[in-house]
C-alpha positions as CSV (number, residue, x, y, z in Angstrom):
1,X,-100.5,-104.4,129.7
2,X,-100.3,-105.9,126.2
3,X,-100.2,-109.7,125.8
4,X,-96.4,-109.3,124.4
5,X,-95.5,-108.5,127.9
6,X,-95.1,-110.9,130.4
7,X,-96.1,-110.3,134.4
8,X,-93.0,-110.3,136.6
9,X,-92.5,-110.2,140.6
10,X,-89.0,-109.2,141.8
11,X,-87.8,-110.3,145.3
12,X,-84.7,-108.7,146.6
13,X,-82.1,-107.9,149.2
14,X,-81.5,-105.0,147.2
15,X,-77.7,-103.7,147.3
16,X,-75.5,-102.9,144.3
17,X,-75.5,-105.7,141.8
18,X,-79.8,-106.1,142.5
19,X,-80.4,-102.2,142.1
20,X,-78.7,-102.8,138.4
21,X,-80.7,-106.0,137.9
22,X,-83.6,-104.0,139.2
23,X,-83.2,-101.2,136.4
24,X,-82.1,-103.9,133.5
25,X,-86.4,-105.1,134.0
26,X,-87.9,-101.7,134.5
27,X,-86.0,-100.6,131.1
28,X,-87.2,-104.0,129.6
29,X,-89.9,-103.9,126.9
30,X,-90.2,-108.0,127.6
31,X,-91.7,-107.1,131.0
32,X,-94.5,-105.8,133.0
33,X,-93.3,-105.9,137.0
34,X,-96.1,-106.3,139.0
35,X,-94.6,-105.5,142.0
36,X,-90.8,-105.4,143.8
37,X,-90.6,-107.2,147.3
38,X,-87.4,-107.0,149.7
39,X,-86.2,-109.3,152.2
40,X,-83.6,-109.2,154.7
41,X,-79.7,-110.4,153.3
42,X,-77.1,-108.3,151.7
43,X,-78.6,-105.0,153.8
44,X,-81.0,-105.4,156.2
45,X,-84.6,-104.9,155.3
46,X,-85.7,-101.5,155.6
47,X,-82.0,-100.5,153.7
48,X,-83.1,-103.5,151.1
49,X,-86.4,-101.5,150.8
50,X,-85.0,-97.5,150.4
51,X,-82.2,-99.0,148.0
52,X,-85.1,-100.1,146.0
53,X,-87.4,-97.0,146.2
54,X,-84.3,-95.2,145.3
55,X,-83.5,-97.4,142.3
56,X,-87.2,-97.1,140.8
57,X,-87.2,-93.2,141.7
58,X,-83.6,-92.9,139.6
59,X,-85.5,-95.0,136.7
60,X,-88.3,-92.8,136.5
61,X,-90.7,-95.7,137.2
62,X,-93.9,-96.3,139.5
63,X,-93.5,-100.0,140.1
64,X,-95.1,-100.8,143.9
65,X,-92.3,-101.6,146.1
66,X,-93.3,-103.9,149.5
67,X,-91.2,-104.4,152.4
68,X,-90.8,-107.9,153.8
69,X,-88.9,-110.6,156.1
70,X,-86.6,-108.8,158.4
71,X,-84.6,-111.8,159.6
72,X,-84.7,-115.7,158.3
73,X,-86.9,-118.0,159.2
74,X,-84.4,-119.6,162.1
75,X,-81.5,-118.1,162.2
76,X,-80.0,-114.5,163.2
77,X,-79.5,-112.1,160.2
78,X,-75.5,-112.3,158.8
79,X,-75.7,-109.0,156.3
80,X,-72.7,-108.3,153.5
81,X,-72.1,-104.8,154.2
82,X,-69.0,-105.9,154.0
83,X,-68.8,-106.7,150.0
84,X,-71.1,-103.9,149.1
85,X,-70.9,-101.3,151.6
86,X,-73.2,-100.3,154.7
87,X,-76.2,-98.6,152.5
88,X,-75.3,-101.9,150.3
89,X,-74.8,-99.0,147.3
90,X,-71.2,-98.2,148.0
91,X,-71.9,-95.6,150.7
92,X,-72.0,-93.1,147.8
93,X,-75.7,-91.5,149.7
94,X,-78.1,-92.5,147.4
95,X,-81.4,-92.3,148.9
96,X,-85.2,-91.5,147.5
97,X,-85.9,-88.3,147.5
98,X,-89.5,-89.3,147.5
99,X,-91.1,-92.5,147.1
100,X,-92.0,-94.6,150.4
101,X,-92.8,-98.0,150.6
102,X,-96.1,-99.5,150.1
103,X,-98.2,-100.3,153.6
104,X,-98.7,-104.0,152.8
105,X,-95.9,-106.5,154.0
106,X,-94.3,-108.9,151.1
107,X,-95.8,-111.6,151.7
108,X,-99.2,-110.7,151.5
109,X,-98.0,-108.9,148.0
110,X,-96.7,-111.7,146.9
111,X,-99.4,-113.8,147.7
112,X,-101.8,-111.5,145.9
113,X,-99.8,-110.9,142.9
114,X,-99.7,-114.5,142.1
115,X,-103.3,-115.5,142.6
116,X,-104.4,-112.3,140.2
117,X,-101.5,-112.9,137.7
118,X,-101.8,-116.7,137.2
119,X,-98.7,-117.1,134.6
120,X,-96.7,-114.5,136.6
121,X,-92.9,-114.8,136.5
122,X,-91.2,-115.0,139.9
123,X,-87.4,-114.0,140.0
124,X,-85.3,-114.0,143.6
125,X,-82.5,-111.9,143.9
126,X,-82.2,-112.5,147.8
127,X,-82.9,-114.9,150.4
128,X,-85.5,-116.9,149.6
129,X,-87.9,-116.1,153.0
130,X,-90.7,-114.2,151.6
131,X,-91.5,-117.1,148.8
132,X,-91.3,-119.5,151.7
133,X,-93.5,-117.8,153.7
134,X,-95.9,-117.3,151.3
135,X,-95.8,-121.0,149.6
136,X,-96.3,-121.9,153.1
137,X,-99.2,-119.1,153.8
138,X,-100.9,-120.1,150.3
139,X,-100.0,-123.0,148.8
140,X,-102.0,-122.3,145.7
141,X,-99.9,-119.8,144.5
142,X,-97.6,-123.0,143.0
143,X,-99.7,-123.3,140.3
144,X,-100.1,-120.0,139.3
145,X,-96.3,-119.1,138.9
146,X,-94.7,-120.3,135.3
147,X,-91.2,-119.6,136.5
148,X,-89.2,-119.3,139.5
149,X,-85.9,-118.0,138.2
150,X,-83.4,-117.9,141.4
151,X,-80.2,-116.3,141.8
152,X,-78.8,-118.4,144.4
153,X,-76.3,-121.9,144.7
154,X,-73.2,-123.1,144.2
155,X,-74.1,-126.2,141.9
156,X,-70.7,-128.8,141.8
157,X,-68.8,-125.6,143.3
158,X,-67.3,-123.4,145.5
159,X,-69.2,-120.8,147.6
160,X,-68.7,-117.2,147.8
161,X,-69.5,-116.8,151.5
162,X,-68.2,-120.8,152.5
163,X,-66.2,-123.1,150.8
164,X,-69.2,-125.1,150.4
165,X,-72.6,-121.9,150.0
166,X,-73.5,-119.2,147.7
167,X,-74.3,-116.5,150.1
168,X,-78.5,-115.9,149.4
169,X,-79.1,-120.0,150.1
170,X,-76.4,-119.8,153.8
171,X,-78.8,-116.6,154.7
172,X,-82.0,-118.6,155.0
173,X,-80.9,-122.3,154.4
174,X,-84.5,-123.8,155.9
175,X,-86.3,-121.4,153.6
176,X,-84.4,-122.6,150.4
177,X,-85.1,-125.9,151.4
178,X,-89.3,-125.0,151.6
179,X,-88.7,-123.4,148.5
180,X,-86.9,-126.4,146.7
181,X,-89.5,-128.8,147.7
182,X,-92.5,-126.9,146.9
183,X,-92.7,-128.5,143.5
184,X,-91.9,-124.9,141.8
185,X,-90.6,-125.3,138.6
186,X,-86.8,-123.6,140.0
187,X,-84.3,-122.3,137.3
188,X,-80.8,-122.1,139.4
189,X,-79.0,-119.2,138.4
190,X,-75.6,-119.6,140.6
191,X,-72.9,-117.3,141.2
192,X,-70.2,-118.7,139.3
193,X,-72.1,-117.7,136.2
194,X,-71.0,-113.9,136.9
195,X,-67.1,-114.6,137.4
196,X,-64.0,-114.6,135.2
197,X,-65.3,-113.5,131.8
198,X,-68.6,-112.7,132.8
199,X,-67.5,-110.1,135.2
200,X,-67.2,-106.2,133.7
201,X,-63.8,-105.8,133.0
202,X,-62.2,-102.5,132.4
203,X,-63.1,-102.1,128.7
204,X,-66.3,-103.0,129.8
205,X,-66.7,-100.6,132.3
206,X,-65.3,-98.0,129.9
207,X,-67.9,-99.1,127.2
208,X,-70.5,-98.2,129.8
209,X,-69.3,-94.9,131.1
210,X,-69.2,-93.7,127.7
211,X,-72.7,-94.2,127.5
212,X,-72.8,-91.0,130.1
213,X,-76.1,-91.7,131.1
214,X,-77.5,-91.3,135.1
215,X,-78.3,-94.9,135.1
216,X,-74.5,-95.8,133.6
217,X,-73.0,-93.6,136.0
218,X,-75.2,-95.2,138.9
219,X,-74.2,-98.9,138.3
220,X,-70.7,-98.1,138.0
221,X,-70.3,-96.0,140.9
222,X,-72.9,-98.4,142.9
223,X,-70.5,-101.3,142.5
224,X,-67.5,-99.4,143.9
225,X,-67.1,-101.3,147.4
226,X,-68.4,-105.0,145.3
227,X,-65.4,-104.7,143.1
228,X,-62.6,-103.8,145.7
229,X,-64.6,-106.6,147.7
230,X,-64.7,-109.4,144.9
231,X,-60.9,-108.6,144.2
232,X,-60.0,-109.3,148.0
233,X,-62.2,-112.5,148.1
234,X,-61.5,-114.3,144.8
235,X,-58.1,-112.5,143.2
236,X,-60.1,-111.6,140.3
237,X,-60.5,-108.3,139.1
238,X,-63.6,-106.9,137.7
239,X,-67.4,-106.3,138.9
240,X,-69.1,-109.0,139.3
241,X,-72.7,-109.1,138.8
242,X,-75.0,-112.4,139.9
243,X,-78.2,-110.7,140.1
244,X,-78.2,-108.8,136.6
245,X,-76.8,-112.0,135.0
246,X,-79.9,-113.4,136.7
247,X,-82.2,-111.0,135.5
248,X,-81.2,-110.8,131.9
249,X,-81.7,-114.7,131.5
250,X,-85.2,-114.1,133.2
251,X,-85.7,-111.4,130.5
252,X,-84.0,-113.2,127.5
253,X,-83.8,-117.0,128.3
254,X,-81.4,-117.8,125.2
255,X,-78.7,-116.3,127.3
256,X,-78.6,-119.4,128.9
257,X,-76.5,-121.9,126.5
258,X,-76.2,-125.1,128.5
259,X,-78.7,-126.2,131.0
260,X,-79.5,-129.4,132.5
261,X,-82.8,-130.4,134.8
262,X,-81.7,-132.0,138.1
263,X,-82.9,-132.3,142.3
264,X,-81.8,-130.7,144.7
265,X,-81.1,-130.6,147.7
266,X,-80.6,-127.8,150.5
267,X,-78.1,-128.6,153.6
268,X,-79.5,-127.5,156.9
269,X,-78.3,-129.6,159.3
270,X,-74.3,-129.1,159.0
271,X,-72.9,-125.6,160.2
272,X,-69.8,-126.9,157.8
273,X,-71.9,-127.3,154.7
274,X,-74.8,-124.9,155.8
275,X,-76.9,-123.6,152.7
276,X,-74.8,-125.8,150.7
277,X,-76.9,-126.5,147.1
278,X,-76.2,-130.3,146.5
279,X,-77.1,-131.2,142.9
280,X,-77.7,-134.7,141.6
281,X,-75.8,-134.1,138.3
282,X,-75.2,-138.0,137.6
283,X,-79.0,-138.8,138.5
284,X,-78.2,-141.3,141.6
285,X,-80.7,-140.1,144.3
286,X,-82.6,-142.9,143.4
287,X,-79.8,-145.7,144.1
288,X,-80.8,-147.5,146.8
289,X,-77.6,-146.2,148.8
290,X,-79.3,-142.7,148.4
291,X,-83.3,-143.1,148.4
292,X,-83.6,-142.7,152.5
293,X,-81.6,-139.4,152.6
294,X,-83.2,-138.3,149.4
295,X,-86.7,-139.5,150.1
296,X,-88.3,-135.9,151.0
297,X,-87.0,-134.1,147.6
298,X,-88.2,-137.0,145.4
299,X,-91.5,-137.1,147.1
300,X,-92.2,-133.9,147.0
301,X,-89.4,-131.3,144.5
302,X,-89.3,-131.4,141.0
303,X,-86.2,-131.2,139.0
304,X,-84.7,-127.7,138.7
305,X,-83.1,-125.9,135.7
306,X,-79.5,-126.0,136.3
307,X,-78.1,-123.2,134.0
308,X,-74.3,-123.9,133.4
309,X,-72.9,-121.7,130.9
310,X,-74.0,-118.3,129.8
311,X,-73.9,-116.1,126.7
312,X,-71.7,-114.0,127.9
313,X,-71.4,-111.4,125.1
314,X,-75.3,-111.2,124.8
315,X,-75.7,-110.9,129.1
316,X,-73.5,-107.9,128.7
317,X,-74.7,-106.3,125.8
318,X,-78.3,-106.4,127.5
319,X,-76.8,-104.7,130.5
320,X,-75.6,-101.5,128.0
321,X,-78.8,-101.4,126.3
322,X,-81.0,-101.3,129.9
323,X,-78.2,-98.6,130.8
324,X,-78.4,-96.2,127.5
């Protein structure tokens, strides 16, 4: 590893939109990945795990890939096979043709990685159950991670699996929460970013079939079912991509243009407003009407990175490049 390259971990629930986020940071010259951990969400976990194998095999790569939480810390497993299929790739049959799975579990890879890669770079692309598990396991790893970038929340709002919770928080609500008040430095990266103009729209999608490259074929084809699926639940037509517009600010963090550092707070308690990621935008937690409910996440959370608007002709010119 040179000292240009920074040390990343990926955590994932890998289906379609994470298995081209995946290959935007194993193309990336900004990045080292130290290892690729799955958890339980949009597949369940040993899915997560071959979707990944499958998506460093197509990459050419020889990035470590550990399998982790198969359900969330409370609750029963609620999958969206639905939105991207029941191999969470379309149901197109991708599947390694060789690599298995490390024989360590996530946690205990994450926990390692960490402690020998003070400095390392943590990115979720899934529920957040192994990083909860391990901050709970170790809690020095805190101070050995820079960054925490999270795909996940619906800051100030709407949901994408409730009116009120982005779908990676609503899995595993209780291990957001442990996660949010472990005093990581948290960059919220939330699902809204990847909608209306941010989404691949058909010239887009042109643009990167006429690359006619294995990996520009796979992402399009990948996304098949999470573009007939995002059409159904939003009336908007395109492929929307959370996790990659995740991974490319983690790689390139001009991409985000407005940001703003503020708590927050994870619902657990209310089935209605489950997962729900409540941000103290106007700064009021601290008003004397608020302190008592607030009192765990100002004793113990820092503020995170809200990221609010995104360049969205850089994001998808990174996506081409990582696809050429």
């Amino acid at each position: 590893m040179t000292s240009s390259r920074r040390t990343i971990l990926i955590d994932t629930d890998t289906a379609s939109d994470d298995a081209v986020a995946l290959i935007m940071a194993i193309r990336s010259p900004r990045v080292d990945i130290a290892a690729i951990t799955t958890v339980a969400g949009n597949v369940p976990v040993d899915q997560a795990t071959r979707n990944a194998l499958y998506t460093v095999e197509l990459c050419g790569a020889k990035v470590p890939v550990y399998t982790g939480a198969a359900k969330p810390l409370l609750r029963e497993l609620e999958t969206a096979e639905w939105f991207h299929g029941l191999d969470g790739l379309s149901d197109h049959g991708f599947a390694p043709a060789a690599r298995v799975a490390e024989p360590i579990h996530a946690v205990d890879a994450i926990i390692a990685t960490v402690l020998a890669n003070p400095g390392v770079e943590i990115i979720t692309l899934g529920p957040l159950t192994n990083l909860a598990v391990a901050i709970a396991r170790e809690p020095r790893i805190i101070a050995n991670i820079a960054r925490c970038v999270v795909m996940g929340g619906a800051p100030c709002c709407e949901g994408n699996v409730t009116p009120a919770a982005e779908f990676n928080i609503w899995v595993d609500p209780e291990a957001a929460r442990i996660v949010f008040l472990s005093g990581l430095r948290i960059e919220m990266i939330g699902w809204q970013l990847s909608r209306f103009d941010a989404a691949l729209q058909d010239a887009d999608i042109k643009r990167i079939g006429a690359l006619n490259t294995p990996l520009a074929d796979f992402a399009i084809r990948c996304n098949s079912a999470a573009a007939a699926a995002y059409q159904v639940q939003t009336g908007e037509v395109g492929i929307s991509l959370p996790d990659p517009i995740a991974m490319a600010i983690l790689l390139d963090p001009r991409l985000s243009l407005s940001s703003s550092r503020h708590f927050v707070s994870i619902e657990t308690n209310s089935e209605m407003t489950r997962g729900m990621t409540i941000v103290d935008r106007l700064g009021v937690t601290t008003d004397q009407r608020n302190h008592l409910v607030w009192k765990d996440v100002l004793a113990s959370a820092v503020p995170s990175d809200i990221c609010w608007e995104l360049d969205i002709a850089g994001w998808k010119k990174a996506l081409a490049d990582s696809l050429r």
